[in-house]
Backbone as CSV, one residue per row, in Angstrom:
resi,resn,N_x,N_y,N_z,CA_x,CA_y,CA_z,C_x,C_y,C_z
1,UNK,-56.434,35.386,-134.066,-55.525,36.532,-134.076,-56.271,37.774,-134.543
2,UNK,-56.092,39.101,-133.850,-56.838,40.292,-134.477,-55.962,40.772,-135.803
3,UNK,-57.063,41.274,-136.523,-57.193,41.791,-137.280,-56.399,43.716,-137.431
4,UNK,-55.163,43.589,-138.168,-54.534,44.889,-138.068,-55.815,45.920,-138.773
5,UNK,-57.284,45.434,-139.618,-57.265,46.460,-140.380,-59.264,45.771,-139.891
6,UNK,-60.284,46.941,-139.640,-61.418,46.659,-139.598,-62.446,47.633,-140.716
7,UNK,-63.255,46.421,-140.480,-64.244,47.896,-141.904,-65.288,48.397,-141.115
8,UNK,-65.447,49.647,-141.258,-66.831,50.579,-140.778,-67.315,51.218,-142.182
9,UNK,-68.295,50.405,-143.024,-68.825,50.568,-144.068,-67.901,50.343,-145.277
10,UNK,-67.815,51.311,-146.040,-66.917,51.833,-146.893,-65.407,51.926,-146.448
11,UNK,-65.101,51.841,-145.174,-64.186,52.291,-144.655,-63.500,51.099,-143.911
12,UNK,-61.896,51.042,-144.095,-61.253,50.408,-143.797,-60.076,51.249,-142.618
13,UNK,-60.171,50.450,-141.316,-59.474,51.759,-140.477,-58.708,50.317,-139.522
14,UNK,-57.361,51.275,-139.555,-56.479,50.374,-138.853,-57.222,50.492,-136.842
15,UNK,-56.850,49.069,-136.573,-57.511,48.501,-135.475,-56.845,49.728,-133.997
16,UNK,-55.826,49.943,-134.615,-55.234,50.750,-133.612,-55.913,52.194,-133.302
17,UNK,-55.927,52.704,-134.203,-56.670,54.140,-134.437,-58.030,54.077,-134.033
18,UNK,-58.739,53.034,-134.674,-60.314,52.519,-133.933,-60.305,52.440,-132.747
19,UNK,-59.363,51.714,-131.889,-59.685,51.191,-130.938,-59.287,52.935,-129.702
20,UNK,-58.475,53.246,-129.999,-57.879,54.489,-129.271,-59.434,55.766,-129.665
21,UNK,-59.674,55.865,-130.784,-61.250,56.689,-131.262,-62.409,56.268,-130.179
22,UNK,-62.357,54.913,-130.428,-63.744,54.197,-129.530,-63.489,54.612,-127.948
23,UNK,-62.048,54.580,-127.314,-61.893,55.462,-125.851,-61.587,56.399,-125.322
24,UNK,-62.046,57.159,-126.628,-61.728,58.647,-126.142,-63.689,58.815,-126.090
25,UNK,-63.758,58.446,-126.665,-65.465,58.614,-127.234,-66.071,57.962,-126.029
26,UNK,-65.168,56.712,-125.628,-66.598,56.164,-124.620,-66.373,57.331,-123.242
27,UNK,-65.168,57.853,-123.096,-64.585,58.646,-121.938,-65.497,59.868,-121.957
28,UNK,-65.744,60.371,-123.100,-66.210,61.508,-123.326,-68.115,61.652,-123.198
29,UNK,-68.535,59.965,-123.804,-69.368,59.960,-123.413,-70.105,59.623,-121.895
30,UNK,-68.678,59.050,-121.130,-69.078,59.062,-119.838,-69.252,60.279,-118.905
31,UNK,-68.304,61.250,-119.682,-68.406,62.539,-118.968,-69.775,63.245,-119.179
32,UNK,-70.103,63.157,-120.243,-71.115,63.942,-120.432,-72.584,63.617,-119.633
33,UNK,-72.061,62.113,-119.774,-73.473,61.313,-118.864,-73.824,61.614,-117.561
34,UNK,-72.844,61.986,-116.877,-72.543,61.839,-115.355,-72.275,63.653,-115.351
35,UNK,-71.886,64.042,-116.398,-72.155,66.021,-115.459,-73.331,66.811,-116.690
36,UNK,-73.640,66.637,-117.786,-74.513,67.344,-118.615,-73.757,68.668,-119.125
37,UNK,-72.470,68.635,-118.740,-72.374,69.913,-118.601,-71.021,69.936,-120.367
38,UNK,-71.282,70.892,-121.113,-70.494,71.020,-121.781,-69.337,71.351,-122.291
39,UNK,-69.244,72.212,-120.997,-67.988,72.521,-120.578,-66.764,71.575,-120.678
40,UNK,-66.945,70.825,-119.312,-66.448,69.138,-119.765,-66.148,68.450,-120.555
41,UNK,-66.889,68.120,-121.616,-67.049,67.493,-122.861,-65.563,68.258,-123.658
42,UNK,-65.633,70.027,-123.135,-64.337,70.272,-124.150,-63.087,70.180,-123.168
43,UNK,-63.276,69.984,-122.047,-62.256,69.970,-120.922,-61.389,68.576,-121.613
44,UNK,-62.289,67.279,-122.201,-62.066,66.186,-122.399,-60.971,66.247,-123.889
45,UNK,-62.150,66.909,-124.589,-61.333,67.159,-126.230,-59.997,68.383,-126.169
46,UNK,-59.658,68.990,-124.849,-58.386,70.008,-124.882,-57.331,68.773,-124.751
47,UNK,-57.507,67.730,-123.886,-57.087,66.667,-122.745,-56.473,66.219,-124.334
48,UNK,-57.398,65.401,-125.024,-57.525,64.646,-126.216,-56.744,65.115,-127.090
49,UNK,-56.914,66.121,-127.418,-55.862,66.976,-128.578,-54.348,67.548,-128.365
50,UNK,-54.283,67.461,-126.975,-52.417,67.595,-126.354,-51.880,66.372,-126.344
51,UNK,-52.857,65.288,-126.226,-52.217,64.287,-126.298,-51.764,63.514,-127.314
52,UNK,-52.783,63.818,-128.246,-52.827,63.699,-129.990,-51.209,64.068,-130.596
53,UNK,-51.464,65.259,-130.217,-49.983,66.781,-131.146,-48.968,65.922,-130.623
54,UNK,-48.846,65.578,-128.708,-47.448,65.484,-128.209,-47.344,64.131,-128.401
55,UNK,-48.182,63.270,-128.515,-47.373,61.773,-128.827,-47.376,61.614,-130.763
56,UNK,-47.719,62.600,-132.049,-47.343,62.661,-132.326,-45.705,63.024,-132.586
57,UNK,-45.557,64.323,-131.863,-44.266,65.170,-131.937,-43.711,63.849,-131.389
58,UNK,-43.484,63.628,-130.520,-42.681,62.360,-129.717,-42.083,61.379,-130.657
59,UNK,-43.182,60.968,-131.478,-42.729,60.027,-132.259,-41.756,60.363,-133.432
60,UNK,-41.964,61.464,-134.013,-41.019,61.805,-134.837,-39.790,62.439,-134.449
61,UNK,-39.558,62.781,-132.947,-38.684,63.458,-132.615,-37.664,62.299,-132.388
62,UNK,-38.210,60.873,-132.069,-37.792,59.680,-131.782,-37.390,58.946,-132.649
63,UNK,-38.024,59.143,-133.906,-37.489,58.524,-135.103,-36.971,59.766,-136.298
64,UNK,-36.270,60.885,-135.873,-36.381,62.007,-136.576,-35.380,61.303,-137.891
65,UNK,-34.698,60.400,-137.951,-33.740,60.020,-139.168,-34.261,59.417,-140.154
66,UNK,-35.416,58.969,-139.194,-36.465,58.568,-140.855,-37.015,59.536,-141.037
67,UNK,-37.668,60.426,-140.436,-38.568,61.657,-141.009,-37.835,62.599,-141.438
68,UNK,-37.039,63.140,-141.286,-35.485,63.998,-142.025,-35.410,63.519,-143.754
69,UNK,-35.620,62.269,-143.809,-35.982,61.854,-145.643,-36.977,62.104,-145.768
70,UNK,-38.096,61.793,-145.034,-39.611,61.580,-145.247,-40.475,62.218,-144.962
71,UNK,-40.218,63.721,-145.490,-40.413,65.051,-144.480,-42.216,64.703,-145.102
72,UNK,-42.574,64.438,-146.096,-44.324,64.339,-145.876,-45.084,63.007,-145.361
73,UNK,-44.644,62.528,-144.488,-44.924,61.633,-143.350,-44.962,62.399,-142.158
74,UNK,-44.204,63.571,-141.970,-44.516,64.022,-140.778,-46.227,64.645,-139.756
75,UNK,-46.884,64.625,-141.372,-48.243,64.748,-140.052,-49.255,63.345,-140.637
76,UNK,-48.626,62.016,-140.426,-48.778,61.421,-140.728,-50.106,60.666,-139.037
77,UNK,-50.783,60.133,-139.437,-51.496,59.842,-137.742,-50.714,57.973,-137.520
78,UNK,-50.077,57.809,-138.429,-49.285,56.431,-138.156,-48.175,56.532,-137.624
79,UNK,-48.394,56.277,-136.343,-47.232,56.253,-135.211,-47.201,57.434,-133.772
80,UNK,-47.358,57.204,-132.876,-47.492,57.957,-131.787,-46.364,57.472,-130.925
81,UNK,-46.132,58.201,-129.475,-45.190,58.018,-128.865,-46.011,57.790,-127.481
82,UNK,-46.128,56.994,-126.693,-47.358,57.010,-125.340,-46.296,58.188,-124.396
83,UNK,-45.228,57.929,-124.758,-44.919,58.958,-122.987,-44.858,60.558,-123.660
84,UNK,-44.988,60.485,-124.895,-45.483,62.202,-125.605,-46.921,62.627,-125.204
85,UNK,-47.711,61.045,-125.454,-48.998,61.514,-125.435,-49.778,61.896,-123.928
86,UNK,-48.495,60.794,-123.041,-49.107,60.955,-121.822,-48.569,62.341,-121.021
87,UNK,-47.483,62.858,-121.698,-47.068,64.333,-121.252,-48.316,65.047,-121.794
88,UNK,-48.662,65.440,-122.757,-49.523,65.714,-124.014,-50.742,65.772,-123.129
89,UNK,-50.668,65.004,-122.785,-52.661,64.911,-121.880,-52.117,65.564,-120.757
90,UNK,-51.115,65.488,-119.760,-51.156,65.788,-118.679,-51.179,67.559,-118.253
91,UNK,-50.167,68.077,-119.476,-50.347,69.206,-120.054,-51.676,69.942,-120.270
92,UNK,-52.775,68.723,-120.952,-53.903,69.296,-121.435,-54.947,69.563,-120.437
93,UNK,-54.538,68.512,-119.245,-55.699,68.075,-118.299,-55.127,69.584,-117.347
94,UNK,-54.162,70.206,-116.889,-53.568,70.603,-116.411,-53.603,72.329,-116.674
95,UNK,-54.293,72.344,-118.393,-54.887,73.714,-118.990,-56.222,73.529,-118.721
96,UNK,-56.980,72.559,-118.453,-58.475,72.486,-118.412,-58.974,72.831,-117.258
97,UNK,-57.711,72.487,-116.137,-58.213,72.784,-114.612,-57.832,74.194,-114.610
98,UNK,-56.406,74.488,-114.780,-56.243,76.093,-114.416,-56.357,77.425,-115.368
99,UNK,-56.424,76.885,-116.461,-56.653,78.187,-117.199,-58.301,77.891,-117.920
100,UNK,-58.425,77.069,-118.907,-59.869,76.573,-119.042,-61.094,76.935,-118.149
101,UNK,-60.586,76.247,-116.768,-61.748,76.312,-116.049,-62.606,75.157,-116.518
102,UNK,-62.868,74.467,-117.163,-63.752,73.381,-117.869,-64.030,72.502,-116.975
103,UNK,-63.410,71.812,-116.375,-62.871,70.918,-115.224,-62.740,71.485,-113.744
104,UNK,-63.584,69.899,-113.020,-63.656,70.174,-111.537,-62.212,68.878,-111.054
105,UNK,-61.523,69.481,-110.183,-60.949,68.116,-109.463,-61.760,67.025,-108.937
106,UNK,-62.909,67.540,-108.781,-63.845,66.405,-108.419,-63.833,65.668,-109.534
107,UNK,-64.614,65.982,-110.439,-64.880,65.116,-111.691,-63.389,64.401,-112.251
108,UNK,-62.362,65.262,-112.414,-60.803,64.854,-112.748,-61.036,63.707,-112.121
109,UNK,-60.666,63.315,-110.566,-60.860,62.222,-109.657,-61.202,60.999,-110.171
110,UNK,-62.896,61.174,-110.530,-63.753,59.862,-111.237,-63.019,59.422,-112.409
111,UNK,-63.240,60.724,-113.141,-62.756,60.181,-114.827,-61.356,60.118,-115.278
112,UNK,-60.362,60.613,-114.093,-58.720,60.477,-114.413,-58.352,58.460,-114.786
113,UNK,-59.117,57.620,-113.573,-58.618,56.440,-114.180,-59.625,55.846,-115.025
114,UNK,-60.808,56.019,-115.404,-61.737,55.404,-116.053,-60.786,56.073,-117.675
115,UNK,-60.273,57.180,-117.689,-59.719,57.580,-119.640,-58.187,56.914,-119.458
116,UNK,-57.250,56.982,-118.338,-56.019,55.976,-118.077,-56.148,54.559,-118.829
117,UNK,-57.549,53.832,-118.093,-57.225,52.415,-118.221,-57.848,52.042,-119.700
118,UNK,-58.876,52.717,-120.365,-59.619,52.502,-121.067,-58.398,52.831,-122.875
119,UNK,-58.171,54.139,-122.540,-57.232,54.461,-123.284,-55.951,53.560,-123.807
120,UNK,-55.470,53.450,-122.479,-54.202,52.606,-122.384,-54.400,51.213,-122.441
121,UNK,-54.999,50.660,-122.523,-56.247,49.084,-123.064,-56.186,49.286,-124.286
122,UNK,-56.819,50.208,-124.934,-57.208,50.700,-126.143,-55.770,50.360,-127.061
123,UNK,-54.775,51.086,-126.696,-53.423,51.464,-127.566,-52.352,50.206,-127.606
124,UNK,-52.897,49.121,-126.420,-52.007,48.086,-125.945,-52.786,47.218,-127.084
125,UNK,-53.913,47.186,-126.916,-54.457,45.731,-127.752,-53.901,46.442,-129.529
126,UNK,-54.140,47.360,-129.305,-54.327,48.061,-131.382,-52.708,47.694,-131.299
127,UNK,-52.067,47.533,-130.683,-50.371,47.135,-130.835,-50.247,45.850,-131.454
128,UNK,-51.056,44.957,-130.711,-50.929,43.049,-131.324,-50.598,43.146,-132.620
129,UNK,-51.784,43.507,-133.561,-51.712,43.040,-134.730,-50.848,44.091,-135.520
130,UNK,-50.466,45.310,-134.968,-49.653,46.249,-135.413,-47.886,45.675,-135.378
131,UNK,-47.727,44.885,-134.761,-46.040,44.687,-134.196,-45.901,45.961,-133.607
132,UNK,-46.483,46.829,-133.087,-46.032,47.917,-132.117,-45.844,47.593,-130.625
133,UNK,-44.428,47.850,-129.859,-44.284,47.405,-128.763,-44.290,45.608,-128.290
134,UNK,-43.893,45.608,-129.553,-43.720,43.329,-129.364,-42.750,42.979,-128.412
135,UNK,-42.819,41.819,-128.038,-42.214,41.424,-126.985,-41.008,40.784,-127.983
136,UNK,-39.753,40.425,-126.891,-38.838,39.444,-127.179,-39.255,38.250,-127.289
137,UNK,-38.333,37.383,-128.427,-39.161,35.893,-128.499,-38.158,35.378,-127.493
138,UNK,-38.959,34.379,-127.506,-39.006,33.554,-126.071,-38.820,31.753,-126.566
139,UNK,-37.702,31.232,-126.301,-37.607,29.988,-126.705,-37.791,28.618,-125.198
140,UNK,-37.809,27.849,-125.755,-37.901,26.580,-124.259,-36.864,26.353,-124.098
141,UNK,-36.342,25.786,-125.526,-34.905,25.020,-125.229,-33.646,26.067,-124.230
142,UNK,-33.697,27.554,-124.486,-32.781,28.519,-123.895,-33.303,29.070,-122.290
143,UNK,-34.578,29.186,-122.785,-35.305,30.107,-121.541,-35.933,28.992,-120.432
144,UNK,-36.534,27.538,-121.054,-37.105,26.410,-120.336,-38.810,26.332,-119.863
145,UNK,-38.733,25.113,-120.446,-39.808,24.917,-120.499,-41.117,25.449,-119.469
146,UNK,-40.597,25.497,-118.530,-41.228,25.854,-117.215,-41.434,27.160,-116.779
147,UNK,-40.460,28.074,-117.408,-40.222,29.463,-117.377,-41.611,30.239,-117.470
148,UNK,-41.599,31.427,-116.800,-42.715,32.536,-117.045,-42.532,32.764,-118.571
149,UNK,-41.269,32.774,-119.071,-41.427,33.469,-120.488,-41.678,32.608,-121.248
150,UNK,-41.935,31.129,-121.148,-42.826,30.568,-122.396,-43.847,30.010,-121.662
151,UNK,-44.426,29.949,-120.360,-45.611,29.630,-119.965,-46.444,30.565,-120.815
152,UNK,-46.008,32.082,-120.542,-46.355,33.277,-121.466,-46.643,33.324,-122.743
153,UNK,-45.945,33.331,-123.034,-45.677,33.129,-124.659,-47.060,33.404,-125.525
154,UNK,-46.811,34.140,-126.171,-47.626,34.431,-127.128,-47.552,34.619,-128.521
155,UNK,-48.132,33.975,-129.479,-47.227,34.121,-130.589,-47.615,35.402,-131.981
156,UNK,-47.477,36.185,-131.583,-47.857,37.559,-132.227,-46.778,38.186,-133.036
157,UNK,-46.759,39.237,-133.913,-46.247,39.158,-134.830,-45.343,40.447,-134.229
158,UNK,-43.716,40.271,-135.139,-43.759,42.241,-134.571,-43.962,43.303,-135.986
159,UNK,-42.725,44.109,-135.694,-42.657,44.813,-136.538,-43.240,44.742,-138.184
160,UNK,-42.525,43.420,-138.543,-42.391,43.128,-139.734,-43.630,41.930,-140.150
161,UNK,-44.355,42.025,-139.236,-45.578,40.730,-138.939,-44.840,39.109,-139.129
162,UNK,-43.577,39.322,-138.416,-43.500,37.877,-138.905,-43.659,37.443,-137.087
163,UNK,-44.415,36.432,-137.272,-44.362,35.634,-136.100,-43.700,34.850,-135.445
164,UNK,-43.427,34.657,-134.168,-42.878,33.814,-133.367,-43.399,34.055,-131.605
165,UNK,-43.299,32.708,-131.480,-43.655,32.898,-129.299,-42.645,34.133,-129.051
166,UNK,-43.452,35.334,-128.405,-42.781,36.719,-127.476,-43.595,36.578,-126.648
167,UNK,-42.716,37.377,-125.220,-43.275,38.026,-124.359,-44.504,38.707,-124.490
168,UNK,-45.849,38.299,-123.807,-47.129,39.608,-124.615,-47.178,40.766,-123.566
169,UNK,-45.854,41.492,-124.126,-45.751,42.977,-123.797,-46.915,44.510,-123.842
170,UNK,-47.509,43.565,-124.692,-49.513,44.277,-125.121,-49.772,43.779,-123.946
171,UNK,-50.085,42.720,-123.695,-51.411,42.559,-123.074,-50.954,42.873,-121.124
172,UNK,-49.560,42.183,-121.436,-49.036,42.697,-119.792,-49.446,44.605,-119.121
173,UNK,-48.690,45.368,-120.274,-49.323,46.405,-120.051,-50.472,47.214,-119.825
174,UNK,-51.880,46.218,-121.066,-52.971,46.984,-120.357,-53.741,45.816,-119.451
175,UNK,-52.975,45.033,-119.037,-53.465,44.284,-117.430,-52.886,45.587,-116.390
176,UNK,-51.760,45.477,-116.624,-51.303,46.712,-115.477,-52.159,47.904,-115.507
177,UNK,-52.529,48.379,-116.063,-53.368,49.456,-116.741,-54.421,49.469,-116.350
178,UNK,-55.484,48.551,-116.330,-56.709,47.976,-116.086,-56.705,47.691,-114.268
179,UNK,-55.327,47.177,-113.668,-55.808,46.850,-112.514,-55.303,48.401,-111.482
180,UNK,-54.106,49.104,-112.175,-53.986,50.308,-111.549,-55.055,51.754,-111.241
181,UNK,-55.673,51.512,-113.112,-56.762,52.334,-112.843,-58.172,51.845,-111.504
182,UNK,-58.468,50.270,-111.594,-59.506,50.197,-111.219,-59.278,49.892,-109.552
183,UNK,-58.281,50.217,-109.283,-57.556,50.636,-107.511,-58.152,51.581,-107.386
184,UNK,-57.312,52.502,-108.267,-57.488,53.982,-107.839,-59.188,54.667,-108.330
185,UNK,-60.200,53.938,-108.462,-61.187,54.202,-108.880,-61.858,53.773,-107.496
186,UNK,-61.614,52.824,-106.859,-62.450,51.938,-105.789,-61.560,53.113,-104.840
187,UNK,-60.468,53.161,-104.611,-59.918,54.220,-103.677,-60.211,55.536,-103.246
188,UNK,-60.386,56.268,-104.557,-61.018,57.366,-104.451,-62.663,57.267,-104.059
189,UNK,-63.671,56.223,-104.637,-64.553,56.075,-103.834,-64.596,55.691,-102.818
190,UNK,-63.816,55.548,-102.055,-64.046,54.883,-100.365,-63.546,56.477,-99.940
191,UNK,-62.676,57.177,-100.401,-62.357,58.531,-99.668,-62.948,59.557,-99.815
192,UNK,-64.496,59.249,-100.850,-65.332,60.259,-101.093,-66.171,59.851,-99.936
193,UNK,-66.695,58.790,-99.345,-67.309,58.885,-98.530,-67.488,59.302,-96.994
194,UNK,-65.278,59.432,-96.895,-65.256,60.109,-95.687,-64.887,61.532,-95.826
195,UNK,-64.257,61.630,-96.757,-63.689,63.472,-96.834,-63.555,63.692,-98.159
196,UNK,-63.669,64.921,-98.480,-63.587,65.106,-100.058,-61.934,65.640,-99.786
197,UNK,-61.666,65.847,-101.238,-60.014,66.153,-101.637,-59.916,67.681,-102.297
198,UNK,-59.630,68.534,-101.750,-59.511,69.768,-102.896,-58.716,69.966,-104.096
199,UNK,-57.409,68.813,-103.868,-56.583,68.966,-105.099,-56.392,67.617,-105.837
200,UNK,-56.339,67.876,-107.067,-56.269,67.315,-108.318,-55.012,66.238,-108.450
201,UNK,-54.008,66.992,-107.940,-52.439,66.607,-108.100,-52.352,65.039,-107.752
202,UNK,-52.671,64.639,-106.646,-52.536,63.197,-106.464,-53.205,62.278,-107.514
203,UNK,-54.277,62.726,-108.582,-54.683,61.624,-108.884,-53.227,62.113,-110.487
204,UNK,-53.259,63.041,-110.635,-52.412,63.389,-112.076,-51.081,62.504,-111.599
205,UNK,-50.727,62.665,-110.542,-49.703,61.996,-110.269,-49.195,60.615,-110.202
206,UNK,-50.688,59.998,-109.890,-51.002,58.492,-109.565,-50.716,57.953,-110.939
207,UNK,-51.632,58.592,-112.055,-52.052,57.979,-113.304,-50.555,58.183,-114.059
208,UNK,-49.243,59.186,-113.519,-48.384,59.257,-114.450,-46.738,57.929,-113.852
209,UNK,-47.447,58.040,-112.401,-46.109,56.858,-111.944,-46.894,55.754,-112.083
210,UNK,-47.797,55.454,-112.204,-48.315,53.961,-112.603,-47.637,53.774,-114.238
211,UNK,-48.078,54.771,-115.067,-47.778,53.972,-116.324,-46.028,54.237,-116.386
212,UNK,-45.488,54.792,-115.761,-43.952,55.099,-115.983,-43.455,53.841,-115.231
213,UNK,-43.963,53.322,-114.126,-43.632,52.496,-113.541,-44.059,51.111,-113.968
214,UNK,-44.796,50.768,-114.368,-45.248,49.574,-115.689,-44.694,49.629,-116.695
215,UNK,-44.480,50.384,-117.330,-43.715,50.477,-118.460,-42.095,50.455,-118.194
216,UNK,-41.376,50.507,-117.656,-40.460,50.944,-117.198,-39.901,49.316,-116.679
217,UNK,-40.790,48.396,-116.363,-40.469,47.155,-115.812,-40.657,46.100,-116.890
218,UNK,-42.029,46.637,-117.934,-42.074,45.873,-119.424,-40.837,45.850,-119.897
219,UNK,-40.391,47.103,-120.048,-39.596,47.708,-121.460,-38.032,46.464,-120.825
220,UNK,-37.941,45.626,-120.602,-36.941,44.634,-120.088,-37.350,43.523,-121.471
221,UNK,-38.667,43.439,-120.959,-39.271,41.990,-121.771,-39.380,42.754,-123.360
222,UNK,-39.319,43.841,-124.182,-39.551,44.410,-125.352,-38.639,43.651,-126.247
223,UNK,-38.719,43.971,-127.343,-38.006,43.191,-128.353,-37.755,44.014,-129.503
224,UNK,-38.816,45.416,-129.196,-38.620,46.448,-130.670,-37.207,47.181,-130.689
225,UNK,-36.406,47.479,-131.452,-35.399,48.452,-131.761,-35.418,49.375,-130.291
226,UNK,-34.351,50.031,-129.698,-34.436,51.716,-128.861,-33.047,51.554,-128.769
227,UNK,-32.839,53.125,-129.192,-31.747,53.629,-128.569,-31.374,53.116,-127.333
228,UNK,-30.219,52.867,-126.744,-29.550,52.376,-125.646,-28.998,52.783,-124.943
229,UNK,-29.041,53.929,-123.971,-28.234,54.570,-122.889,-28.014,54.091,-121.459
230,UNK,-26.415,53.951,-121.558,-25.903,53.565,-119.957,-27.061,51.918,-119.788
231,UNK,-27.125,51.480,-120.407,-27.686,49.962,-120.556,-29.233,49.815,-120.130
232,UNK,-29.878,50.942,-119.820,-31.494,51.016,-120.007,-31.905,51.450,-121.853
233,UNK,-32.589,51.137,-122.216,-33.480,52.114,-123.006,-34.144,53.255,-123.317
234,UNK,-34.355,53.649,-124.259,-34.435,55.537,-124.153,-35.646,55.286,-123.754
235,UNK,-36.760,54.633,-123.755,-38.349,54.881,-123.248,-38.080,54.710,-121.760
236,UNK,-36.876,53.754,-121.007,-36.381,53.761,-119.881,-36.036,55.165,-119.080
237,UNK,-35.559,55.746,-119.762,-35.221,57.088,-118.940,-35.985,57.916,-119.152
238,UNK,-36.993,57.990,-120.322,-38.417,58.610,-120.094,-39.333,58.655,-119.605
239,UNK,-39.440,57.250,-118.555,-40.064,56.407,-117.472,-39.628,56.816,-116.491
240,UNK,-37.939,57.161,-116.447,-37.445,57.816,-115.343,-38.105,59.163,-114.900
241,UNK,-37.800,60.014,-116.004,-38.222,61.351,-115.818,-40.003,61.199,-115.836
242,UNK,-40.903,60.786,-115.793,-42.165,60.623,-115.837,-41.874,60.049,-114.331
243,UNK,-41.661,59.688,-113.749,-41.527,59.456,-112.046,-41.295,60.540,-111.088
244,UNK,-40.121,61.070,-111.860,-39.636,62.498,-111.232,-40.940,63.489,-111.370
245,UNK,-41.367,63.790,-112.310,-42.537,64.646,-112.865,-43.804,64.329,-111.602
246,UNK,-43.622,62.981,-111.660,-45.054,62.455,-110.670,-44.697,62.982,-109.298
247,UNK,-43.754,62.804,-108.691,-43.001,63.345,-107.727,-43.087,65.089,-107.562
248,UNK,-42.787,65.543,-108.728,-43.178,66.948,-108.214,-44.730,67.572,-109.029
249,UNK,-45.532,66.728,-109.014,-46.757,67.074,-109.308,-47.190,66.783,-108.032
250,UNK,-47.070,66.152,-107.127,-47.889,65.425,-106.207,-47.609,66.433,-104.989
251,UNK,-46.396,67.230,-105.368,-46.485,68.946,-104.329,-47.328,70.026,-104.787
252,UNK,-48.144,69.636,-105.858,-48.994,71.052,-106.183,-49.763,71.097,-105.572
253,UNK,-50.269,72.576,-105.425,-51.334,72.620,-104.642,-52.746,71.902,-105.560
């Protein structure tokens, strides 16, 4: 079982925060490898830091009844919101191309699913040992022996680290994650070799209905607390509107 907490020297750093640090860093160092150019490098850290602020804000806007008592928790780096952060980046990626300038749609292209899957890998595994995003437990005697949901079964901890067989709502997600990005990575290279693309929009678009649309089919199998509207979940209709969004991103020029 991983470890919620790792040491780097002196230093004890939750697995989640490490692991999300280590893919922004390897992203950043891929950019730099492949253009030299420095520009980039801050095109990456504008990207990085909208996504930072807005899946903070997200999270507290989401849990504002605990932070309303706990007003010095609020710039707390424990706890993010992914569909803040993934507005948050899309926002950022979106100042880097048109006002920045930092960023080519070309380069966007390569490195849009290589920071998607790596990232979103990153935040899914640092969840296990966190109880962030745990699955529903999953029994034989109710659900059966034979069932996907205890062939599945994984026995990870949630919220409260207490364990039992759940759905592995981690690891389902950055499989989805991992095989959406590395489509659209082999895709875009087969269409570099016949025509290049002038606009950006399809891949921003790709990377935001993939995870709205994965997530959106998880959030069934979840087991954490959410608000409940009209019998979806509130990350449900944020999945919604992250579809819609993809939908009218994919008309930009």
């Amino acid at each position: 079982m991983l470890s919620q907490f790792i040491s780097v020297g002196p230093f004890a750093l939750n697995l989640y925060t490490a692991l999300i640090a280590a893919a922004v860093l390897a992203t950043s160092a891929w950019a730099w490898r492949h253009t030299r150019d420095g520009r980039v490098i801050m095109g990456v850290c504008v990207v990085a830091l909208f996504a930072l602020a807005f899946g903070r804000i997200g999270y507290v806007a989401l849990h504002w009844e605990y932070f309303r008592e706990h007003t010095h928790e609020l710039f707390s780096s424990a706890g993010l919101s992914e569909h803040g952060a993934v507005g948050g980046g899309t926002i950022g990626l979106i100042l880097a191309l048109r006002v920045v300038r930092c960023m080519s749609p070309a380069f966007v292209r390569q490195w849009l699913p290589l920071a998607l899957s790596l990232v979103g890998i990153a935040a899914s595994i640092g969840c296990i040992p966190n109880g962030c995003a745990y699955g529903r437990e999953v029994f034989w005697q109710t659900d059966g022996e034979s069932s996907p949901a205890w062939l599945l079964r994984a026995d990870w901890p949630d919220a409260y680290s207490i364990h039992n067989p759940r759905w592995p709502t981690q690891a389902l997600m950055a499989s989805w994650l991992a095989a959406t990005g590395a489509s659209w990575a082999v895709w875009t290279g087969l269409r570099a070799n016949r025509r290049g693309c002038r606009s950006v929009s399809p891949a921003i678009s790709f990377a935001i209905l993939c995870f709205a649309a994965g997530d959106f089919l998880i959030q069934f199998l979840r087991g954490d607390p959410a608000p409940m509207l009209a019998g979806l979940r509130i990350y449900q209709w944020l999945d919604l509107g992250g579809l819609a969004s993809a939908a009218m991103i994919q008309r930009l020029p």
